[in-house]
gemmi code that builds the backbone of each chain (N, CA, C; Angstrom):
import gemmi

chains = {
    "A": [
        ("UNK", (0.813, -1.196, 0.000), (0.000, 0.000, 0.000), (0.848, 1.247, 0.000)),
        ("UNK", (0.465, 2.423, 0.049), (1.227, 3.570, 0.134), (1.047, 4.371, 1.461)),
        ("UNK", (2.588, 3.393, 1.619), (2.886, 4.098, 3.123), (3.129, 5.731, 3.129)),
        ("UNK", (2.747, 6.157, 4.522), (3.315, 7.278, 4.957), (4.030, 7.453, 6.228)),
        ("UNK", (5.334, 8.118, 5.765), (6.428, 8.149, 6.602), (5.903, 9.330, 7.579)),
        ("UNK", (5.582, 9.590, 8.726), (6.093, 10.830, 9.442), (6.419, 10.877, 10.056)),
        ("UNK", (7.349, 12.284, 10.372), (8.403, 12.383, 11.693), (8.387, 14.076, 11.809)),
        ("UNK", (8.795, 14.132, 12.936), (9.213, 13.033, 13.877), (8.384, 12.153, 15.093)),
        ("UNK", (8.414, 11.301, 15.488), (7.451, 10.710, 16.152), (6.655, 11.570, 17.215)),
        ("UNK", (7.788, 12.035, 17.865), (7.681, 12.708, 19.138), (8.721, 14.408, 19.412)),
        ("UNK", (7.912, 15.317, 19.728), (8.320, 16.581, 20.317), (8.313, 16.710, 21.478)),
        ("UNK", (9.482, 17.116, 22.269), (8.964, 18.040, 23.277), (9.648, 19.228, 23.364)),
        ("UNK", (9.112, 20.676, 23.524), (9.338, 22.162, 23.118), (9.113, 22.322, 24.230)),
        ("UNK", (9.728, 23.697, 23.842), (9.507, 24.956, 25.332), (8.282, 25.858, 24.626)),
        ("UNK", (7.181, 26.057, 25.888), (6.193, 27.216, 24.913), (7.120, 28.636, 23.827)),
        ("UNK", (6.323, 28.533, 23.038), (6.820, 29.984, 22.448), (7.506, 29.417, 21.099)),
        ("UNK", (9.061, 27.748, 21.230), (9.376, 27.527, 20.027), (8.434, 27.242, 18.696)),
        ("UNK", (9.058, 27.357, 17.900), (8.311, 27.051, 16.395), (8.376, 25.396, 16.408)),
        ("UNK", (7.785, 24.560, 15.479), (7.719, 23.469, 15.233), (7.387, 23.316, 13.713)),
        ("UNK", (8.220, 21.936, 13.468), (8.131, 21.614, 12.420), (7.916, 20.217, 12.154)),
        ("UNK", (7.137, 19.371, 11.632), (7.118, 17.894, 11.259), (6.819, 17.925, 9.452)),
        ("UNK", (7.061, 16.563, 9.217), (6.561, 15.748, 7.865), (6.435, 14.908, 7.310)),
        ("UNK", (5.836, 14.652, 6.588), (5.216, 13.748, 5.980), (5.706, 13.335, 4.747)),
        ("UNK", (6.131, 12.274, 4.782), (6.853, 11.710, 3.045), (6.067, 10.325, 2.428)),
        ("UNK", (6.016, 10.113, 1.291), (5.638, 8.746, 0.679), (6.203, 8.569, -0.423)),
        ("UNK", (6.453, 7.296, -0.955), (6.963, 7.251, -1.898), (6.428, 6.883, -3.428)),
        ("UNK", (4.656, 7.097, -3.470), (3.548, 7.305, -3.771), (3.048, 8.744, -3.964)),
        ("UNK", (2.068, 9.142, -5.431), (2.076, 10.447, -5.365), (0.477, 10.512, -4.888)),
        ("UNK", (-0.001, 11.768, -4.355), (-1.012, 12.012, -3.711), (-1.330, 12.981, -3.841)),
        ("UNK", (-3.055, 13.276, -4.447), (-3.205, 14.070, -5.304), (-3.905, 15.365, -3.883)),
        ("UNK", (-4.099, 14.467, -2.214), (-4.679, 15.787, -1.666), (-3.457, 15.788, -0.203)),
        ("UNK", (-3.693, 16.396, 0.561), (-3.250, 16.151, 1.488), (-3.342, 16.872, 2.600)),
        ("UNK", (-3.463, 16.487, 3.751), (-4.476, 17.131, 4.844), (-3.820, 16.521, 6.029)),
        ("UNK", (-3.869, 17.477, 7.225), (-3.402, 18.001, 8.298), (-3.883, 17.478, 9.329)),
        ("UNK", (-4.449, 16.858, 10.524), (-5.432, 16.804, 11.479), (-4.493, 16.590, 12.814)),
        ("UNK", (-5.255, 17.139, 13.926), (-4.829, 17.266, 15.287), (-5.565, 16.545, 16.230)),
        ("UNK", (-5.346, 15.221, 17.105), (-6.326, 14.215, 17.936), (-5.828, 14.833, 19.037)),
        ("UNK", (-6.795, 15.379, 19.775), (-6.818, 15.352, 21.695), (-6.615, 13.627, 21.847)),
        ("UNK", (-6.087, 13.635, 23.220), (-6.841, 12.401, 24.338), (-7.847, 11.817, 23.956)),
        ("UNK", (-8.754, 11.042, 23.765), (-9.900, 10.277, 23.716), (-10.883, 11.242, 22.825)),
        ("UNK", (-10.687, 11.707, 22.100), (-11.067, 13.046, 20.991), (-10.894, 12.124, 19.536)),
        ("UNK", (-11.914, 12.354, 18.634), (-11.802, 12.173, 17.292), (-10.878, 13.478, 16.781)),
        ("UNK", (-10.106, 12.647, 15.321), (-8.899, 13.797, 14.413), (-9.876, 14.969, 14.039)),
        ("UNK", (-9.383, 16.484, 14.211), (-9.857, 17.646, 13.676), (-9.174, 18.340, 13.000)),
        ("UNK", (-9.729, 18.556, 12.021), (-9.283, 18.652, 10.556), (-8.240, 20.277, 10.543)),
        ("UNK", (-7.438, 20.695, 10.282), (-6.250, 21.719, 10.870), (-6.011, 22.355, 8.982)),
        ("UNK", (-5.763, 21.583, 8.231), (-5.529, 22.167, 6.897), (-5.233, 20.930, 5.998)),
        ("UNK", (-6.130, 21.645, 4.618), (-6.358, 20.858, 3.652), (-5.631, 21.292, 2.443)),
        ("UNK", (-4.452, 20.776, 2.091), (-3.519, 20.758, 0.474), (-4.607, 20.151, -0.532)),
        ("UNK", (-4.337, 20.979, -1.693), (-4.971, 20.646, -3.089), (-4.170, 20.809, -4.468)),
        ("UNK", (-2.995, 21.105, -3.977), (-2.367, 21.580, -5.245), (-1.158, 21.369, -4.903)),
        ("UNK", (-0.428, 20.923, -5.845), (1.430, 20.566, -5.984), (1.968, 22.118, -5.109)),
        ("UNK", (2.459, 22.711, -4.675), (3.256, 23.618, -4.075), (2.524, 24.456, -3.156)),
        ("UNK", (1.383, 24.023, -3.040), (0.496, 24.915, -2.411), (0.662, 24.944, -0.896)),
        ("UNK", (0.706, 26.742, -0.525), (1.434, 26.610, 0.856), (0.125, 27.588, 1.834)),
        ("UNK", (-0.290, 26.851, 2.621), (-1.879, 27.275, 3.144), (-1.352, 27.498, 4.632)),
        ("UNK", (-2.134, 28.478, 5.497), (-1.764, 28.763, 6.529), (-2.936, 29.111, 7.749)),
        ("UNK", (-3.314, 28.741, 8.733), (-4.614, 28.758, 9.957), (-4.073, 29.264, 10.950)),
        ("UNK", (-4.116, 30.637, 11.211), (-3.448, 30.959, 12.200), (-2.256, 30.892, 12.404)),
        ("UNK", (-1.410, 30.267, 13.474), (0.512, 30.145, 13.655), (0.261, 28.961, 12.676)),
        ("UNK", (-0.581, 28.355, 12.013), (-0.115, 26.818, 11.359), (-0.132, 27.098, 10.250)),
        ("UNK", (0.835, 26.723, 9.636), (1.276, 26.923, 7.857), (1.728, 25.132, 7.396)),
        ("UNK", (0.941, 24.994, 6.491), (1.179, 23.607, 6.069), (1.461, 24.254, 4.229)),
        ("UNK", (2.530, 23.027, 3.558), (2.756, 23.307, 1.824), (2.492, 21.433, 1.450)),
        ("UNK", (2.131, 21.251, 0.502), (1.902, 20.247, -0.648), (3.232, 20.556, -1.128)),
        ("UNK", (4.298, 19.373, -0.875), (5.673, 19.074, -1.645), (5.026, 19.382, -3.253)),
        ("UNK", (6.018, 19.930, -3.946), (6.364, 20.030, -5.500), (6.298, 18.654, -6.085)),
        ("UNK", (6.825, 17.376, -5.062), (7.111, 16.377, -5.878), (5.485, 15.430, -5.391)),
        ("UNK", (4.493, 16.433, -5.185), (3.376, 15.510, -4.691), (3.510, 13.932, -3.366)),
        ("UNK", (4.749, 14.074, -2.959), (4.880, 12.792, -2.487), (5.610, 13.495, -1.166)),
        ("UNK", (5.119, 14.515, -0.814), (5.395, 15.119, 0.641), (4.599, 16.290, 1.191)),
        ("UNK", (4.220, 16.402, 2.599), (3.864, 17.873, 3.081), (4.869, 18.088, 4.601)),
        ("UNK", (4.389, 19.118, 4.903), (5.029, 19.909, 5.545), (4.059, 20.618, 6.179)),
        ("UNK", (4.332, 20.304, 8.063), (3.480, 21.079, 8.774), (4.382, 22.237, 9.780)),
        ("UNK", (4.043, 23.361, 9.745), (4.485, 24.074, 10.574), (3.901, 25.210, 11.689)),
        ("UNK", (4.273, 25.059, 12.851), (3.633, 25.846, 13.975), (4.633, 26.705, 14.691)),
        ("UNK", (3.868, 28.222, 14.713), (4.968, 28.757, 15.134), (4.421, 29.373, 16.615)),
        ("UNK", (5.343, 29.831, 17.149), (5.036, 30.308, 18.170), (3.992, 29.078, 19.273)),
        ("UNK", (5.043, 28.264, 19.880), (3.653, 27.475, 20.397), (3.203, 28.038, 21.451)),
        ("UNK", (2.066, 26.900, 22.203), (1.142, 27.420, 23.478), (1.041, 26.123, 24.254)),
        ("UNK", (0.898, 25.861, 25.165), (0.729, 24.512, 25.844), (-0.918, 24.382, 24.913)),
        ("UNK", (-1.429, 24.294, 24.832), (-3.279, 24.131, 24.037), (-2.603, 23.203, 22.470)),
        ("UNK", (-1.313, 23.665, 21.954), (-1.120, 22.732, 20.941), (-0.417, 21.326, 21.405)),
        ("UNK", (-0.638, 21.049, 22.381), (-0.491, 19.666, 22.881), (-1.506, 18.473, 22.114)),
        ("UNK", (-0.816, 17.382, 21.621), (-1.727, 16.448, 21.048), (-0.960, 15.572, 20.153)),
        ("UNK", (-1.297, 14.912, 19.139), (-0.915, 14.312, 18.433), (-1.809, 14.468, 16.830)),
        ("UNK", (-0.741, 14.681, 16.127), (-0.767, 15.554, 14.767), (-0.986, 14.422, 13.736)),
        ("UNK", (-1.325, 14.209, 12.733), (-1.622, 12.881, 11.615), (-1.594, 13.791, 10.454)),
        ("UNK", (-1.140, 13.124, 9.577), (-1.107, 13.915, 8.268), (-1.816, 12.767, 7.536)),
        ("UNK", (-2.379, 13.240, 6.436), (-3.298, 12.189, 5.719), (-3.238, 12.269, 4.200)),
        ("UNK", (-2.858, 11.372, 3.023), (-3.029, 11.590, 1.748), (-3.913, 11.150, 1.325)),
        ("UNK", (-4.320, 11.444, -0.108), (-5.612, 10.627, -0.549), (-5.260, 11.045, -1.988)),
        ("UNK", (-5.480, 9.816, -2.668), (-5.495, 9.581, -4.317), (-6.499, 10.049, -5.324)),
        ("UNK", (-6.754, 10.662, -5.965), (-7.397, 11.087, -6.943), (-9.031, 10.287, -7.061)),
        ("UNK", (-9.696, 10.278, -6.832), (-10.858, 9.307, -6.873), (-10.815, 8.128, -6.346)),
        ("UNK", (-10.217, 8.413, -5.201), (-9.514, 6.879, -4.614), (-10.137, 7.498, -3.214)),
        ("UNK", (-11.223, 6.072, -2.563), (-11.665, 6.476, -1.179), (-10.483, 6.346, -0.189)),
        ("UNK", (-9.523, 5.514, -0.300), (-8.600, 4.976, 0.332), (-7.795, 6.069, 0.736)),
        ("UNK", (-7.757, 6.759, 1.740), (-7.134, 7.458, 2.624), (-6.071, 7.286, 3.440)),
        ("UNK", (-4.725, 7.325, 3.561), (-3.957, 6.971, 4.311), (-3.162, 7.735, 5.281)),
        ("UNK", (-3.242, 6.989, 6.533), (-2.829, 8.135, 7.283), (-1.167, 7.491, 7.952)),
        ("UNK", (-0.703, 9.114, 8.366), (0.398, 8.996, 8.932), (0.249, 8.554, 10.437)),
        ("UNK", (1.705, 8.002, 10.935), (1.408, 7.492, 12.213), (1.484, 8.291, 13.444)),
        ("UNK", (2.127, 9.626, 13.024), (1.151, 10.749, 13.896), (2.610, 11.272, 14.715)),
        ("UNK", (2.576, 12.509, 14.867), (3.548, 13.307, 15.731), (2.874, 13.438, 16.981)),
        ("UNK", (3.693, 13.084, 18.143), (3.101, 13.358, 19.783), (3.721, 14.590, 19.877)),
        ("UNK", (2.839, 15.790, 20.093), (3.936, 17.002, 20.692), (3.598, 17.414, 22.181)),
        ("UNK", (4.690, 17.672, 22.803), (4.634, 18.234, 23.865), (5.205, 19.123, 24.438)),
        ("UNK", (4.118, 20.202, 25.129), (5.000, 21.407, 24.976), (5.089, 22.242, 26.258)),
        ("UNK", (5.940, 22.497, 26.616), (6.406, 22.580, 28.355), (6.132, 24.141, 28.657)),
        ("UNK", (5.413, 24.631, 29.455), (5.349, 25.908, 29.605), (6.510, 26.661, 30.319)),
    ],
    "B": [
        ("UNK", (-17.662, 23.655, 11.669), (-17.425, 22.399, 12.947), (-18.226, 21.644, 11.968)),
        ("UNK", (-17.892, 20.449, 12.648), (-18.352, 19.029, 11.566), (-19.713, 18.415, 12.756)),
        ("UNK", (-20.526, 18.489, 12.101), (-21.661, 17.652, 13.023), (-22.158, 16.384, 12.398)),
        ("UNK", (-21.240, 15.904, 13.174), (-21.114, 14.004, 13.132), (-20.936, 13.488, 14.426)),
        ("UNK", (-21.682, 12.707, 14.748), (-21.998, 11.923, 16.379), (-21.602, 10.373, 15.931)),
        ("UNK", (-21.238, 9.797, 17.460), (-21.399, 8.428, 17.700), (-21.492, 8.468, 19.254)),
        ("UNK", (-22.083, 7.483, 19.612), (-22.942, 6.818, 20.662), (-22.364, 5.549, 20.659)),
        ("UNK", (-21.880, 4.592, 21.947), (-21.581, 5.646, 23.581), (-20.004, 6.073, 22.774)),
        ("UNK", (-19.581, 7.273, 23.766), (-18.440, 7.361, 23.963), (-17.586, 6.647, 24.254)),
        ("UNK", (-18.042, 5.673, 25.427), (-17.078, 4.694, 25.596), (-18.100, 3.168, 26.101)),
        ("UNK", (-17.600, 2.099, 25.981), (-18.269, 0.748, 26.372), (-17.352, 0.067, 26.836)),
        ("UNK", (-17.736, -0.943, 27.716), (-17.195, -1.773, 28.565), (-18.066, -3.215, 28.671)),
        ("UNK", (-18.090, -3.942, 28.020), (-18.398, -5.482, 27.950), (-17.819, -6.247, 27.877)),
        ("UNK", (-18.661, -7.852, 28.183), (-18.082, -9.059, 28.266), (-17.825, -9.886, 26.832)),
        ("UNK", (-16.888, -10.479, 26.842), (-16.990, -11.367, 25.760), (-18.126, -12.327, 25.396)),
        ("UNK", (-18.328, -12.254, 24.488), (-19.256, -13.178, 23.691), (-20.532, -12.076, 23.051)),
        ("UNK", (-20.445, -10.788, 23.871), (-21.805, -9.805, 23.661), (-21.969, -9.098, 22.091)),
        ("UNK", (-23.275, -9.239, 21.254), (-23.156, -8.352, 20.707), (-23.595, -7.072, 20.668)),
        ("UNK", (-22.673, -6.145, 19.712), (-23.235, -4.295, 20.285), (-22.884, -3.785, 18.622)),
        ("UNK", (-23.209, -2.785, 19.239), (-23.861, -1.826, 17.749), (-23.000, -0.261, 17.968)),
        ("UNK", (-22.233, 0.225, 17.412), (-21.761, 1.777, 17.405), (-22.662, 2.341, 16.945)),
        ("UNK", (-22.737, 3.531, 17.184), (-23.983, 4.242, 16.036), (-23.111, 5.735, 16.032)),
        ("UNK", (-23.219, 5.524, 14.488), (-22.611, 7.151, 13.575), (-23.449, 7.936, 13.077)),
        ("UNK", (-23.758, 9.235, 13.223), (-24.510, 9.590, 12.596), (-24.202, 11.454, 12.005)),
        ("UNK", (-24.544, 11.934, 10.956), (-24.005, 12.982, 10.586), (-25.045, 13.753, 10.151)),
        ("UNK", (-25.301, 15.163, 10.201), (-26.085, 15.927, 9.529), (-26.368, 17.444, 8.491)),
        ("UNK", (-24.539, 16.724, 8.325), (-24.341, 17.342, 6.957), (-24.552, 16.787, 5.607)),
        ("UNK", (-25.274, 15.764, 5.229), (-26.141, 15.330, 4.281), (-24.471, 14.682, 3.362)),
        ("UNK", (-23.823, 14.059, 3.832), (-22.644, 14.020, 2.904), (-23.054, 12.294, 2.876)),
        ("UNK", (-22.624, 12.471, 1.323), (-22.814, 10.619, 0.902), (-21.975, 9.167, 1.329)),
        ("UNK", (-20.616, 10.046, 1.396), (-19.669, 8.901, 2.142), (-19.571, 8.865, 3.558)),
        ("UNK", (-19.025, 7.761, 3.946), (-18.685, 7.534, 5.859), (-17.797, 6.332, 5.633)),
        ("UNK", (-17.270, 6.523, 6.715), (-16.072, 5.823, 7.165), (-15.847, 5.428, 8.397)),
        ("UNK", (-15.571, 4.232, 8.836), (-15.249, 3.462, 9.730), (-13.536, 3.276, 9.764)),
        ("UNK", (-12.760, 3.824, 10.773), (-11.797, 3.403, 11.336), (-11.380, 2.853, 12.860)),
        ("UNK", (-10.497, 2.231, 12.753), (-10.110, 1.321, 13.833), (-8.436, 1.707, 14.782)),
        ("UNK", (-8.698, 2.456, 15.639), (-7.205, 3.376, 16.006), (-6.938, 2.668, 17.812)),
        ("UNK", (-5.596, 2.061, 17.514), (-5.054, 1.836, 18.486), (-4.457, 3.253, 19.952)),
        ("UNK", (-4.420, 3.539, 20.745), (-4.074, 4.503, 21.214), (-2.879, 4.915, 20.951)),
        ("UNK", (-2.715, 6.527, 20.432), (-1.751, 6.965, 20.017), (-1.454, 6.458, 18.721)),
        ("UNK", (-1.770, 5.703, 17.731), (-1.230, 4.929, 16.996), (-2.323, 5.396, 15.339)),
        ("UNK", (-1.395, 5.013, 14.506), (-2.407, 5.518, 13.245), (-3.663, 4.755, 13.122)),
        ("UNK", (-4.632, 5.752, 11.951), (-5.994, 4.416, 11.990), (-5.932, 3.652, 11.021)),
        ("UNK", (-6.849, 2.963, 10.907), (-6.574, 1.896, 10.070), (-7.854, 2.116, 9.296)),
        ("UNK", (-8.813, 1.823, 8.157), (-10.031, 2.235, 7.856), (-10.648, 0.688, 7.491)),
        ("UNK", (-11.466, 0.503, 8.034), (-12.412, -0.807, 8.254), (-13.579, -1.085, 7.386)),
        ("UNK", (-13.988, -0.297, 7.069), (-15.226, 0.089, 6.244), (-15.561, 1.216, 5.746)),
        ("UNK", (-16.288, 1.161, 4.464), (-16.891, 2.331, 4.011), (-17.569, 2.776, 3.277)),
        ("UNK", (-18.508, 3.819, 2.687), (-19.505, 3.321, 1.656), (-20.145, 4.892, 1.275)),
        ("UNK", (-20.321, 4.529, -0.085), (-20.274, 5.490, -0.996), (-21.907, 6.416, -0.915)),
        ("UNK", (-22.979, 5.624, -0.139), (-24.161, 5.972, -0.150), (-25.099, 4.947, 0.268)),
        ("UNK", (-26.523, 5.243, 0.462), (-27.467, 4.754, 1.145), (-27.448, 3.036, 0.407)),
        ("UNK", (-27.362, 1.787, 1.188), (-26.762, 0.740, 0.805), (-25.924, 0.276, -0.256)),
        ("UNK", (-24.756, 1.492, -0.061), (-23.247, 1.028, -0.419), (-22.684, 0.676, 0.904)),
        ("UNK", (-21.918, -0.571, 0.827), (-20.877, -0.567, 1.930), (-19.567, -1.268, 1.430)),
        ("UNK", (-19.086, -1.281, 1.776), (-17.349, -1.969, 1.310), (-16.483, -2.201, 2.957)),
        ("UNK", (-15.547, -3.252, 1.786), (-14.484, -2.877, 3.187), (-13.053, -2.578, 3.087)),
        ("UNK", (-12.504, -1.692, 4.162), (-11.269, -0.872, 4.100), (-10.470, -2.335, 4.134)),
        ("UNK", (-8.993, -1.646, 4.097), (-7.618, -2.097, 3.916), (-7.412, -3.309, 5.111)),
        ("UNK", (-7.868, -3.122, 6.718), (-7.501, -3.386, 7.609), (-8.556, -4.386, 8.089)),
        ("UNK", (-8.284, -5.991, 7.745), (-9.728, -6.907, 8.155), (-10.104, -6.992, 9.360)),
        ("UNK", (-11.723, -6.562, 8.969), (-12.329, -6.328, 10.313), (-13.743, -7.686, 10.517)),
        ("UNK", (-13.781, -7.934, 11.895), (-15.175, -9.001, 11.960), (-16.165, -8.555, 12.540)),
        ("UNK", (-16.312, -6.889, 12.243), (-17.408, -6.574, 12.275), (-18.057, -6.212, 10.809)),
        ("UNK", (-19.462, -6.115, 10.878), (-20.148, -5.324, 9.523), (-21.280, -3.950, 9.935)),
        ("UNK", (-21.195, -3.382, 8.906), (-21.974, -2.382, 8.731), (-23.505, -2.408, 7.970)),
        ("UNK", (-23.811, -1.504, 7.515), (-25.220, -1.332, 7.173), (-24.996, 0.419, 6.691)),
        ("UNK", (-25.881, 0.411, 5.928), (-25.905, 1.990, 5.207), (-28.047, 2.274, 4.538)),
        ("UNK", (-28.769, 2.048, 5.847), (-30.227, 2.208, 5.211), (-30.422, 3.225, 4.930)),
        ("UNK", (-30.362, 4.594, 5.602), (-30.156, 6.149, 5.399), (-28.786, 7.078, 5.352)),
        ("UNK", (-28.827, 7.799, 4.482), (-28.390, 8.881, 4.164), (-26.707, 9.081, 5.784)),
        ("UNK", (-28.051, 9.359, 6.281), (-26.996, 9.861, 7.908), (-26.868, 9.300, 8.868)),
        ("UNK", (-26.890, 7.539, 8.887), (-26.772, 6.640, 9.668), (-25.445, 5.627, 9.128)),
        ("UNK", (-24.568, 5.147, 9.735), (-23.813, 4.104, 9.285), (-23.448, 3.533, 10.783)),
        ("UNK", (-24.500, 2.923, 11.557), (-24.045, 2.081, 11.893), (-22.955, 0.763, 12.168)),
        ("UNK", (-21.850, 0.117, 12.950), (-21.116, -0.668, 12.642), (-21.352, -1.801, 14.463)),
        ("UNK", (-21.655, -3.306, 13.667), (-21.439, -3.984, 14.505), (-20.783, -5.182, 14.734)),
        ("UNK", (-20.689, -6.006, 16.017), (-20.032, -6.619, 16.864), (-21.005, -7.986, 17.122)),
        ("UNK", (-20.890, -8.904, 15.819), (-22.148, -10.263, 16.514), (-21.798, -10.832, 18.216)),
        ("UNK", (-19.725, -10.645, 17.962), (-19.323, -11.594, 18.996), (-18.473, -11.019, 19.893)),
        ("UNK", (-18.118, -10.329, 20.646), (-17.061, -9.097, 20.857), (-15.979, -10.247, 21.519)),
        ("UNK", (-14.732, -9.383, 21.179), (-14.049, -10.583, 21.822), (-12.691, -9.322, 22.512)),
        ("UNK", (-11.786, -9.659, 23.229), (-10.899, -8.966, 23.559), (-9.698, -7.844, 22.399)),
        ("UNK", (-10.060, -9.007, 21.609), (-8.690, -7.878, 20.692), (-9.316, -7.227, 19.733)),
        ("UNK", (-11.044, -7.076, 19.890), (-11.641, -5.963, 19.399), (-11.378, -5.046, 20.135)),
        ("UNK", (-11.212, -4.592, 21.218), (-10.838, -3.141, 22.167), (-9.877, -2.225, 21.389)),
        ("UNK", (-10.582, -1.577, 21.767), (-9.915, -0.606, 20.333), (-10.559, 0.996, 20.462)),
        ("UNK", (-10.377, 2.138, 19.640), (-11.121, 3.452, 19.656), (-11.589, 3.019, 18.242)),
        ("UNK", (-12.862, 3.546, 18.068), (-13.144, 3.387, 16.843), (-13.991, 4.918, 16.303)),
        ("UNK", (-13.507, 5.384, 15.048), (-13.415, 6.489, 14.787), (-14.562, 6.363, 13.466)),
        ("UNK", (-15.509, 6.975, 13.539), (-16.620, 7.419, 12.382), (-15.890, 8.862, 11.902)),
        ("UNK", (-15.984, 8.823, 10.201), (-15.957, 10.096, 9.606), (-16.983, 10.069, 8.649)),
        ("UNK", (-16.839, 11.094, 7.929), (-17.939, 11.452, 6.614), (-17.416, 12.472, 5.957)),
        ("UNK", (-17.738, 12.206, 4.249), (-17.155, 13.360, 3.499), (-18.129, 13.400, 2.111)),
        ("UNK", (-18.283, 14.659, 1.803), (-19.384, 15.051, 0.428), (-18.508, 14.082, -0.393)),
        ("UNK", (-19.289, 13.633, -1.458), (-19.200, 12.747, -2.550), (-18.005, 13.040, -3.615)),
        ("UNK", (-17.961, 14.578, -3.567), (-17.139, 14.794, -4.986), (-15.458, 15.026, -3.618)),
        ("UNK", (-15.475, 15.373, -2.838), (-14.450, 15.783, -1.849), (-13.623, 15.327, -0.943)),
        ("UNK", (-12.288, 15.241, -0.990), (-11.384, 14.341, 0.070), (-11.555, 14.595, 1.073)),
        ("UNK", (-11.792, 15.660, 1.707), (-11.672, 16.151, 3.518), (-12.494, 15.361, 4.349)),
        ("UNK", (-12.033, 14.561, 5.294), (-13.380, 13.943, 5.959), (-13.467, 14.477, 7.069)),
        ("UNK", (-14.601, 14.347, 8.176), (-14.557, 14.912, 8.975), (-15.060, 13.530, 9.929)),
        ("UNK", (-14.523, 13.606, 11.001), (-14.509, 12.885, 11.899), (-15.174, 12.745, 13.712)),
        ("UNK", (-16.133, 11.970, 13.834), (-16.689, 12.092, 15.267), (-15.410, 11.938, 16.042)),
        ("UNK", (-15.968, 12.219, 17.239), (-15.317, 12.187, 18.572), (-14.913, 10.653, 18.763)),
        ("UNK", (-15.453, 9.590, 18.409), (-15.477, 8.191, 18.773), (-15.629, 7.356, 19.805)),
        ("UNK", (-15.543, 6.107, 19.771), (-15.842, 5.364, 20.821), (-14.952, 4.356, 21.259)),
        ("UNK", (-14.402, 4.465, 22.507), (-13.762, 3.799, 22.693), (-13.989, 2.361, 23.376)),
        ("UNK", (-14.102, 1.333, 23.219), (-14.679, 0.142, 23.190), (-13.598, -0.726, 24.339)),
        ("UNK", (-13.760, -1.441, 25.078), (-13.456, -2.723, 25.795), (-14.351, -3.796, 26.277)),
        ("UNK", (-13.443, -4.556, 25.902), (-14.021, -5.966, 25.748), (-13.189, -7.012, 27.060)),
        ("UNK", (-14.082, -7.378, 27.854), (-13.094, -8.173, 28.820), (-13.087, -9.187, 28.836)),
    ],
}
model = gemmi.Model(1)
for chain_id, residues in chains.items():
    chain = gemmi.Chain(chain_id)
    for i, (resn, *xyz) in enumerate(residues, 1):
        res = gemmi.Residue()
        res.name, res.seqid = resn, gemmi.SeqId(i, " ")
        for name, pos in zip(("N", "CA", "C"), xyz):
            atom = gemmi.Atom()
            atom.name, atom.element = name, gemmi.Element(name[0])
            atom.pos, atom.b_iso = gemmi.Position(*pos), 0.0
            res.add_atom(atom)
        chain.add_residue(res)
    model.add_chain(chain)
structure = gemmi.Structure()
structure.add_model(model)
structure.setup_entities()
């Protein structure tokens, strides 16, 4: 199937640093999307890629769609203890229900 | 905000019982999805279905089944529950033409 690589597994920051994780496959993927799980919480959806280079941003969170379709890139700046959680990045194929997700960044962030 | 439910939040039964999740959404979207997420750990997608009795099944074999009679119901159940069903299990839903899904809160299930 078409794995997805992400890293790094695990963060732990001081409030205030920036953060960075990503997502690689070696499979191209025509969407690609962002989501953030609380504790015992269903994934909430953070930002949605649609386009090869496309670099989208929600507040401190700026996520880009790799050029080579077969990567993204999540970034948070300025953290807060509230961005505590675990991060999943998700691709999905062109008319393809099959969704695959990454195995998820734990961040933790120390006030 | 995505308004998509499942019922209970969490369960606690014996082996051999059967039980029923219930998903339900009321943003009128044609697809839903059933995943299966270990704690902390990626999901896996179990089932899923394109519209009112479509159902299929995801990547990750599951011994439960579903049902799709309405629009904003996708039900998923458990004839026999057994221990290494315990698990979180995660309902989403997404419009027909669109990748983004959106995802309930879920249920987290044990089986003793």
């Amino acid at each position: 199937g078409q794995q997805l690589n992400q890293s790094p597994q695990s963060m732990f920051i001081q409030e205030g640093e920036d953060v960075s994780m990503n997502c690689t496959s070696s499979s191209i993927f025509n969407t690609w999307l962002w989501y953030k799980q609380d504790p015992g919480e269903g994934p909430v959806l953070l930002i949605a890629l649609y386009k090869a280079g496309e670099l989208t941003s929600n507040g401190r969170l700026t996520a880009q769609f790799g050029i080579t379709r077969k990567d993204s890139f999540l970034n948070i700046s300025a953290s807060i203890p509230s961005d505590v959680g675990i991060y999943f990045c998700a691709g999905q194929k062109y008319n393809n229900n099959d969704m695959r997700f990454g195995a998820g960044t734990r961040l933790t962030v120390k006030p | 905000e995505a308004d998509i439910y499942q019922t209970p939040r969490y369960l606690v039964i014996g082996t051999g019982k059967k039980i029923t999740l219930e998903c339900s959404q009321t943003m009128g979207h044609d697809k839903m999805y059933w995943y299966q997420q270990d704690p902390g750990m990626e999901l896996h997608l179990i089932h899923y279905s394109y519209g009112v009795n479509s159902t299929e099944k995801g990547d990750l074999s599951s011994e439960s089944t579903v049902s799709r009679i309405r629009t904003e119901h996708f039900p998923l159940t458990l004839e026999s529950a057994r221990p290494s069903h315990t698990s979180q299990y995660l309902c989403a839903s997404s419009e027909y033409s669109a990748d983004t899904q959106y995802f309930g809160p879920g249920t987290r299930l044990t089986v003793l």
